[in-house]
C-alpha positions as CSV (number, residue, x, y, z in Angstrom):
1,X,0.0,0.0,0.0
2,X,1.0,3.2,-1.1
3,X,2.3,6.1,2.0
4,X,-0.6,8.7,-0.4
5,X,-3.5,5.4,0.1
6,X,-2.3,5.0,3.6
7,X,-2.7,8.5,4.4
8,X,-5.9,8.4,2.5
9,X,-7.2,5.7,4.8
10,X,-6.3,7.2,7.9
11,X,-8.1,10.5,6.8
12,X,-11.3,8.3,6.4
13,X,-11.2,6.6,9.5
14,X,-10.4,9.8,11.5
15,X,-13.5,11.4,9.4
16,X,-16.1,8.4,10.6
17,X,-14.5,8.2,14.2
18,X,-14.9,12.3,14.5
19,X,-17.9,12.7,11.9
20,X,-20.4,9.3,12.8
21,X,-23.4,11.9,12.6
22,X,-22.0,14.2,10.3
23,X,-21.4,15.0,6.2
24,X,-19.6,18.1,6.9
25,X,-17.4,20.2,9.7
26,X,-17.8,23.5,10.4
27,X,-15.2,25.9,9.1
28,X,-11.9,26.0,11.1
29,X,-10.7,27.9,13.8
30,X,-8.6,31.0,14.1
31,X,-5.2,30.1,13.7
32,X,-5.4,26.5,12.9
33,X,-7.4,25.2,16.0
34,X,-9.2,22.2,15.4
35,X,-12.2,22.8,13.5
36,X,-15.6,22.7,15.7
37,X,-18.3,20.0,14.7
38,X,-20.8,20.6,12.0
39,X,-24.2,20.6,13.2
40,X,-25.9,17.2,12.6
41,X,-26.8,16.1,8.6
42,X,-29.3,13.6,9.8
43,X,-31.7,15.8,11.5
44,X,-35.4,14.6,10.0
45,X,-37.5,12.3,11.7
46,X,-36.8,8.4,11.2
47,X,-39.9,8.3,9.0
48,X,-38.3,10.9,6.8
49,X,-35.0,9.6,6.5
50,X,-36.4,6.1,5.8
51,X,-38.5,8.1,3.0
52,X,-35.0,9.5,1.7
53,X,-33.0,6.5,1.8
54,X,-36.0,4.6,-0.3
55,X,-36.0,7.3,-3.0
56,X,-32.2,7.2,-2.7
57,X,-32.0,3.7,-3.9
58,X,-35.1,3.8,-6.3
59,X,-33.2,6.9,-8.2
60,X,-29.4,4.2,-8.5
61,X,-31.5,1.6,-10.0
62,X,-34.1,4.3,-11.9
63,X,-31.9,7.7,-13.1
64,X,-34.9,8.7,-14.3
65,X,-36.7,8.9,-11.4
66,X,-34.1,12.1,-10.5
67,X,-36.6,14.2,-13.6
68,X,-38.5,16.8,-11.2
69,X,-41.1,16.7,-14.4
70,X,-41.6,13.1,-12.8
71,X,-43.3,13.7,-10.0
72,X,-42.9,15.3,-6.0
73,X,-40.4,12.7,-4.5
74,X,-37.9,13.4,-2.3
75,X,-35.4,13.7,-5.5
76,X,-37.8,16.6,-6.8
77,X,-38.1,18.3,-4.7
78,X,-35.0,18.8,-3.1
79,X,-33.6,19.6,-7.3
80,X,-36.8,22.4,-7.5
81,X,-35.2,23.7,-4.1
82,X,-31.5,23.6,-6.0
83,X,-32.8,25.5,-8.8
84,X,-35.0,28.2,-7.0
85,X,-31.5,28.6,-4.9
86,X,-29.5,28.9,-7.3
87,X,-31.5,31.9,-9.0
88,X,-31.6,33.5,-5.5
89,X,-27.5,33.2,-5.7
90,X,-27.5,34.3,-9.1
91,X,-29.2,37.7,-8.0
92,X,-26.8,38.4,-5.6
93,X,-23.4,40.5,-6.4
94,X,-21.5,40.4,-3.4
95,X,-19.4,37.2,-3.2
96,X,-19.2,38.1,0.6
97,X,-23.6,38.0,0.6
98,X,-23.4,34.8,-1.3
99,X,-21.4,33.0,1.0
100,X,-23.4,33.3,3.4
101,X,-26.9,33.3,1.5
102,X,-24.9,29.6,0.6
103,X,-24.3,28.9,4.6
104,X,-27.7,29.3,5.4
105,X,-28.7,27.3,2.8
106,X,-27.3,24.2,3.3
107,X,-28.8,22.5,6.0
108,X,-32.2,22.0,3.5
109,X,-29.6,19.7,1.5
110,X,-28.5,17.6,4.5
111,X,-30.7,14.9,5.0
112,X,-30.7,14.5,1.2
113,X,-26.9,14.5,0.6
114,X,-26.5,11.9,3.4
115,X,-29.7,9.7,2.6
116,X,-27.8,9.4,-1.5
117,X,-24.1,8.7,0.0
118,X,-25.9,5.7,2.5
119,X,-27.8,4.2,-0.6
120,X,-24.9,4.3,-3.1
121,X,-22.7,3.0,0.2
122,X,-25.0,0.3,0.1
123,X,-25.7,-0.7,-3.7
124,X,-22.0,-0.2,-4.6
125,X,-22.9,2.2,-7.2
126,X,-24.2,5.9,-7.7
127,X,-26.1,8.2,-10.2
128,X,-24.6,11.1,-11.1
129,X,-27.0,14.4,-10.7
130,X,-26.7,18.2,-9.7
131,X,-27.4,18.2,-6.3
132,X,-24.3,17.0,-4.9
133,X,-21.5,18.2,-6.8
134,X,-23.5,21.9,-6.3
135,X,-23.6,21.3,-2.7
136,X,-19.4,20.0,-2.7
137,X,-19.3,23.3,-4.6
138,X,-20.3,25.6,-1.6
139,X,-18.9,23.3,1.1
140,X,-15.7,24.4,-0.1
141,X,-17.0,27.8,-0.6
142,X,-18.5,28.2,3.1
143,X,-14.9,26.3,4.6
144,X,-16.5,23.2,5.4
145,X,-13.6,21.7,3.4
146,X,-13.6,18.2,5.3
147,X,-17.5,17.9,4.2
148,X,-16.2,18.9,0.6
149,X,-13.6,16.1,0.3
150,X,-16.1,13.7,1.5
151,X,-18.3,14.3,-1.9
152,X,-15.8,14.5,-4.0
153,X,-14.8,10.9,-2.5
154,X,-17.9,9.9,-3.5
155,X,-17.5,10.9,-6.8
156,X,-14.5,10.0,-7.8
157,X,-15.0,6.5,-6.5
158,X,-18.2,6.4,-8.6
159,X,-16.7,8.2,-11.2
160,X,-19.5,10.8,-11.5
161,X,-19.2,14.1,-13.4
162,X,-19.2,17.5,-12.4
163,X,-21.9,19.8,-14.2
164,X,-20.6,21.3,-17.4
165,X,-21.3,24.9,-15.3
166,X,-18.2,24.4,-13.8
167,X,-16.0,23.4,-16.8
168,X,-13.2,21.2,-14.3
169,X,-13.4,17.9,-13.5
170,X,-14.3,16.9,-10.1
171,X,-9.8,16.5,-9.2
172,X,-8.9,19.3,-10.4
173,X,-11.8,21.8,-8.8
174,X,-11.2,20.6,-5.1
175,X,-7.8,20.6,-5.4
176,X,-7.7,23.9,-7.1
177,X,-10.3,25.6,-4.9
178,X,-8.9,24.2,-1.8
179,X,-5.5,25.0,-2.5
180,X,-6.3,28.4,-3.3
181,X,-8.5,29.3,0.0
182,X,-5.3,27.8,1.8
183,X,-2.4,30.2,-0.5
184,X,-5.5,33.1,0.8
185,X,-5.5,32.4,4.2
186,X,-1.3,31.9,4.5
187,X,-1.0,35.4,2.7
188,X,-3.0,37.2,6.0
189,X,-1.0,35.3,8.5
190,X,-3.3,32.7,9.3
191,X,-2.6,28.9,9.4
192,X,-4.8,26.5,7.2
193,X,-5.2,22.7,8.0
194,X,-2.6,20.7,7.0
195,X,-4.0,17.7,7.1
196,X,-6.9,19.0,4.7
197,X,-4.6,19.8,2.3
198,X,-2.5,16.1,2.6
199,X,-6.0,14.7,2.3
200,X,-6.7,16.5,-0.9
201,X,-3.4,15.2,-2.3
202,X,-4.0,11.8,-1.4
203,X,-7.6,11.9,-2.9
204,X,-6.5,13.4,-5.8
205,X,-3.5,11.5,-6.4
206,X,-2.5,10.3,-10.1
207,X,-6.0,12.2,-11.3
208,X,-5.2,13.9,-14.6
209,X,-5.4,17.9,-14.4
210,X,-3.0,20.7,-15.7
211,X,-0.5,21.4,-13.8
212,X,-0.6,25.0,-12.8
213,X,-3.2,23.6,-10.5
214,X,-1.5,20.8,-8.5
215,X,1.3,23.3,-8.2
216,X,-0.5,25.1,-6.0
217,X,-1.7,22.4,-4.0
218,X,2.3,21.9,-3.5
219,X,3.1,25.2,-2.8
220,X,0.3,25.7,0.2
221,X,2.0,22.6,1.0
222,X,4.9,23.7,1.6
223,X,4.1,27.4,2.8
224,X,1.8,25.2,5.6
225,X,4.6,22.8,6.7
226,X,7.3,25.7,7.0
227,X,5.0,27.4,9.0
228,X,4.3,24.6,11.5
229,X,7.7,24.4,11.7
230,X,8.5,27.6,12.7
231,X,6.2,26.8,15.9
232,X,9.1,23.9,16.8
233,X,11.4,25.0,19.8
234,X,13.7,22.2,18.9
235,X,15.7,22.3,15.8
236,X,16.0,18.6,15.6
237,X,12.3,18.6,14.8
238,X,12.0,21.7,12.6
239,X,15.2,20.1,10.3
240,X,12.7,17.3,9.1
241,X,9.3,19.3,8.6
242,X,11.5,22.4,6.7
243,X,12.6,19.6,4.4
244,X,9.0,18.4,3.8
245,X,8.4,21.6,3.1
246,X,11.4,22.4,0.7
247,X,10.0,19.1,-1.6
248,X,7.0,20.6,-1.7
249,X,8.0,23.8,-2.7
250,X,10.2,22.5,-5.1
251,X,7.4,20.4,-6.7
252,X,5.3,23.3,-7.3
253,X,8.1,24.9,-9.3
254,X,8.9,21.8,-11.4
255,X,5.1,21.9,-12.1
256,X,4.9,26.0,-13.2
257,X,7.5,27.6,-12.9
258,X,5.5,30.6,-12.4
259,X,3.8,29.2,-9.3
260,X,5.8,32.4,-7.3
261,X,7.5,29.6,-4.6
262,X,11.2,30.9,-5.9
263,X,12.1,33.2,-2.7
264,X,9.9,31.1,-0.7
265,X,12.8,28.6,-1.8
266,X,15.6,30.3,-1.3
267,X,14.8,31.1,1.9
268,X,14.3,27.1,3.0
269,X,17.3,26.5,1.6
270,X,19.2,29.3,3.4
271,X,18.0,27.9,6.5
272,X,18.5,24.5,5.6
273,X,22.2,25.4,5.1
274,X,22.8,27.4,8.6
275,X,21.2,24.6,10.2
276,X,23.3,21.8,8.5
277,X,25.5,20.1,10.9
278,X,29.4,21.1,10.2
279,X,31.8,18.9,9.5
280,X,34.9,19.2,11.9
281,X,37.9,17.4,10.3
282,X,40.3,16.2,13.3
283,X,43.8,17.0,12.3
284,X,46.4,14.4,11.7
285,X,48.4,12.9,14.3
286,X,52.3,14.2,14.3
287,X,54.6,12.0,12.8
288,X,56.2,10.5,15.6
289,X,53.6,11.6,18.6
C-alpha cells in the first residue's frame, strides 16, 4: 500500500470516528485550531429519512426517477429547491452576501446528501446528478472543506461528473479551490489545515489535471509545513518538517515555474544550510607523537 493510500485511509477513519453523525465540519478555527463539529446532517425524523434513503436507492436503479417533471419525491423536490436557490444566488453581487446566502442554505440539502451517499454506500454504485457536486461546490465555498472532500470521494469513487457549469473535473476543482482558499489564508497570516490539504493530495492523487493547478496544492503545501515548523522550539524537529516543506515547494516549481514559490525557496534552503550540521575534520596525528 501506497504512503498517499495510507494517508488516504487514515483521513477516512479519523472522518467516521470524528464525523459518525455528520457529512460536513464547520469551518476551522482562528489560527489552525481544530475545526468545531458541524451541526448534525441527519436531522429529520426516522420516518423521513427512511422516506429519503428509499427514494435514494429507487433513483441508482431508476436515473430517471431524479426528472422533477416526474413527480414530488424526495429527488424533486430537493432539485426544485436547487434551482430556486440557485437563482436566489445568481441575484446576488456580493461574493461576501453569497457566502453566506450559501451557509444558510445548506442545512435544506443535508438529510438529502446523506440519505444518497448511504444508498450508493450500500448498492456499490451511484447516479450522477446536480445536487451533490453543487452542494461540494459551496462546502468548499463556506470552509466546510472536510465535508467537501467527502463528496468529491464519493464521486470519484463512482466516477461521476461534475456539471458542465463548472467546466473542471471533479480533481482538479477541489484541489484547485482548496488550495487556493489555503495560499489566501497563508498570505494574512493565518494557518490553514494541514491535514486538509495532505488529504486533498492523497484523494487526488495520479488524477489527470493541468499542472498549474497541482502546483498550488504543492506550494500551500509547503508554505503550511514551513510554518508549523517555525512553531518547533527544537531544531531537531524543525530540520525534518523544513525539508517536507522544501520538496513541496520545489514540486510546485517543477510543475509551473511561475507558481511564485522561488524566494519562498531560497529562503528554506538558506536555512537549511545554517542549520546543516558542520563537518569538523580532526587533524592528523604528528609523525612521531
Amino acid at each position: 500500500m501506497s504512503p498517499a493510500r495510507q494517508h488516504r485511509d487514515r483521513f477516512a477513519a479519523s472522518a467516521r470516528s470524528d464525523h459518525t453523525s455528520t457529512v460536513v465540519a464547520a469551518p476551522e478555527g482562528e489560527g489552525g485550531q481544530e475545526p468545531l463539529l458541524a451541526s448534525p446532517i441527519v436531522s429529520a425524523s426516522p420516518a423521513r429519512l427512511h422516506s429519503l434513503q428509499h427514494a435514494a436507492r429507487a433513483a441508482i436503479e431508476d436515473p430517471a426517477a431524479l426528472d422533477p417533471a416526474l413527480g414530488d419525491g424526495p429527488d424533486a423536490q430537493i432539485m426544485l429547491r436547487l434551482v430556486h436557490d440557485m437563482r436566489r444566488l445568481k441575484g446576488i453581487q456580493s461574493i461576501e452576501k453569497k457566502i453566506e446566502a450559501k451557509r444558510e442554505m445548506l442545512p435544506a440539502y443535508r438529510d438529502w446528501v446523506m440519505a444518497r451517499l448511504a444508498a450508493a454506500a450500500e448498492a456499490g454504485k451511484a447516479v450522477a446528478d446536480e445536487v451533490i457536486p453543487t452542494i461540494m461546490v459551496w462546502l468548499i465555498d463556506v470552509g466546510e472543506y472536510r465535508g467537501a472532500i467527502e463528496l468529491a470521494e464519493y464521486m470519484l469513487l463512482h466516477d461521476l461528473p461534475m456539471p458542465a457549469r463548472y467546466q473542471r473535473t471533479t480533481a482538479a476543482l477541489v484541489t484547485e479551490e482548496i488550495a487556493i482558499a489555503a495560499i489566501k489564508a497563508q498570505s494574512t497570516g493565518q494557518r490553514f489545515e494541514l491535514g486538509i490539504l495532505w488529504a486533498v493530495e492523497s484523494l487526488t492523487e495520479g488524477a489527470d489535471m493541468h499542472d498549474q493547478i497541482r502546483a498550488k496544492l504543492y506550494k500551500a503545501i509547503g508554505q503550511e509545513t514551513a510554518l508549523a515548523a517555525e512553531a518547533l522550539l527544537s531544531a531537531d524537529d524543525q530540520r525534518p518538517a523544513l525539508d517536507k516543506a522544501l520538496d513541496a515547494l520545489r514540486r510546485a516549481h517543477q510543475l509551473d515555474e511561475r507558481a511564485g514559490v522561488k524566494g519562498n525557496i531560497r529562503k528554506l534552503e538558506k536555512l537549511l544550510g545554517a542549520a546543516a550540521p558542520a563537518t569538523t575534520t580532526e587533524s592528523a596525528p604528528a609523525q612521531g607523537a
